[in-house]
N, C-alpha and C positions, 0 to 999 in steps of 0.2 A: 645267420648267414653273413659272411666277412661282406666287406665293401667291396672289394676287388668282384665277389663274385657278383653282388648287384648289379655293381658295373656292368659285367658283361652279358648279364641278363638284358639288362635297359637298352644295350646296345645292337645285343641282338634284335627286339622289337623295335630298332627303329626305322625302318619300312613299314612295318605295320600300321605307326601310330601316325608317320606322317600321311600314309595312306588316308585313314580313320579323320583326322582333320581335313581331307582335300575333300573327303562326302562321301567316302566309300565305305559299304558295313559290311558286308560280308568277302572277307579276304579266303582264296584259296590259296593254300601253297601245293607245290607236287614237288617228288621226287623218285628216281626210281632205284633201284639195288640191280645186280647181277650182269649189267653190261656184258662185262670185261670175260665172266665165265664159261669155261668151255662146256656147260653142264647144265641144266635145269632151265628154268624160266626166268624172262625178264622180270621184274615186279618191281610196277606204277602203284605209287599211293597219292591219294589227293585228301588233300584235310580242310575244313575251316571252322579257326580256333574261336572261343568265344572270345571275344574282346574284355569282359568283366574277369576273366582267369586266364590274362595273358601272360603270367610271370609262372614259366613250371621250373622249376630247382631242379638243377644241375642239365637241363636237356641242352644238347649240343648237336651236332654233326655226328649222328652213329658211327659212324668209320672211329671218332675219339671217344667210345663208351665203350665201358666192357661187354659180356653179353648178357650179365646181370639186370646192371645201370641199365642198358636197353631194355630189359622185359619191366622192370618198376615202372619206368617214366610213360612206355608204352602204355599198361594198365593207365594212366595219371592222363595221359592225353586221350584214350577213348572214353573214358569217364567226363571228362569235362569240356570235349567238344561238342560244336554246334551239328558234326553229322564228319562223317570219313567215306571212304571205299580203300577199295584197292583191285588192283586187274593183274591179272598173269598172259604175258604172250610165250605159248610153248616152243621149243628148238625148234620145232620143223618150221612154226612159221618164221621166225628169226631165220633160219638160213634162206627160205623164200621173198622174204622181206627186204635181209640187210639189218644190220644193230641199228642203223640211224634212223630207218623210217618205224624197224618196229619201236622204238625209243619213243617216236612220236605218236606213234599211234598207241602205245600205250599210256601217253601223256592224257592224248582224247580223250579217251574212253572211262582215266579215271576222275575227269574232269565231268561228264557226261553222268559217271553214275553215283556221284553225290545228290544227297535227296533236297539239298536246297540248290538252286543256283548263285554262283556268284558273281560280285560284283566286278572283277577283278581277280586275273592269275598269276603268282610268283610261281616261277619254277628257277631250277638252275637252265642256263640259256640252251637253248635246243629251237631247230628251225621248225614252226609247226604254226599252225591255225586253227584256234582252239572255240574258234567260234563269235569270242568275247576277249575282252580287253587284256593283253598279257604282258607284262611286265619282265623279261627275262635278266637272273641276275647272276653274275661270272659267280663261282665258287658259294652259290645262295646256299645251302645248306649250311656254311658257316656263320650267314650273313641274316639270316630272317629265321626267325621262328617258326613261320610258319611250313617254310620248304627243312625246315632240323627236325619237328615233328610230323612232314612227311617221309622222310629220310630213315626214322626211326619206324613207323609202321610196316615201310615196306621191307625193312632191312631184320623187324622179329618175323613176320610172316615167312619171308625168306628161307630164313633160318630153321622154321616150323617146315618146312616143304622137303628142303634138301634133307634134313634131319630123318625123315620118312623117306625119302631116295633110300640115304645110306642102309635101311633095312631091307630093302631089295635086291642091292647093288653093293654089298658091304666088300669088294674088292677095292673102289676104288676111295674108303676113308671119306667121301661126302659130309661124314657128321663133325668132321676135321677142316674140310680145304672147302665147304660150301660149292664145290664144281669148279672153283680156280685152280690154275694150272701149276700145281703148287711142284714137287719132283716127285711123290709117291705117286700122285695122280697119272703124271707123264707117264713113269713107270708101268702102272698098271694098264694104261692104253697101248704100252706098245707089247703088252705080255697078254692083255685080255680083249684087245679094239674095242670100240665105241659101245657106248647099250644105245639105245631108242631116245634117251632126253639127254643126249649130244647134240653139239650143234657143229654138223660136220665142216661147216663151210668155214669154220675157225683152226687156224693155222696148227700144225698136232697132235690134232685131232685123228686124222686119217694115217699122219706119218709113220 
């Protein structure tokens, strides 16, 4: 491993480790995938990493991994963590909710259905009350480890989901654009309208 990339490994845990020194052992991070899409489910991941295998090679911000690099490291981080989840809030309730509060409440709940509780939670910043101590951080999923490998679970699961859409739904390329509003997609919504894991109350969608 070059230096440069230690570096950014080292620096990625360093929430973590400052945490770790302040008395804290069990860190959660959360992250979620699919906000922004006109398609599919929200999906919350919560993870807490073992502190003894805090260094995982090359994990980053899923948005900057391929979908490869994302299924390896995924394998690498459920393997050597201390316990995971993950939750899905479906389009209906997202259009009943709002993105912001289902955001939040699927921060809860994947907070909740971790089999240890934690000491403390990193997520990326989101207004929410998680019960227990939460630590919100601008742009975390570049910033901590622990919200890179929540980022990363929910972002293969994700992918695993929409991936099974597009065989139902194989108009509108799902196993291509993940449910974003990509121009095929647009297309196909204004030639075939919405299916049922639409989220009408999103702009396009209905047009």
């Amino acid at each position: 491993m070059e230096f440069k990339e230690i570096k950014r490994l080292l620096d990625l845990r360093c929430y973590e480790d400052n945490l770790f020194i302040a008395g804290y052992e069990k860190i959660a991070g959360v992250d979620e995938v699919g906000r922004g899409s006109l398609a599919g489910p929200l999906v919350a991941a919560a993870v807490i990493l073992d502190k003894r295998n805090l260094i995982i090679e090359d994990i980053n911000d899923s948005k900057k991994l391929t979908p490869e690099k994302r299924k390896y490291i995924f394998k690498k981080i459920i393997r050597n963590c201390l316990c995971w989840s993950i939750v899905k809030i479906p389009s209906d309730e997202i259009d009943s909710l709002s993105i912001t509060r289902a955001n939040a409440l699927a921060f809860k709940k994947a907070i909740e259905a971790l089999k240890i509780k934690p000491d403390i939670v990193l997520a990326d910043y989101i207004s929410m009350d998680p019960g227990i101590e939460y630590l919100p951080i601008v742009n975390g999923d570049s910033l901590s480890i622990s919200i890179a490998a929540a980022s990363i679970i929910a972002k293969v699961i994700r992918d695993r989901i929409m991936l099974r859409f597009s065989r139902y739904y194989p108009e509108y390329g799902f196993e291509h654009n993940k449910g974003y509003g990509t121009r095929k997609h647009l297309k196909s919504l204004q030639k075939y309208g919405p299916t049922n894991i639409h989220r009408v109350s999103y702009r396009g969608v209905l047009s």
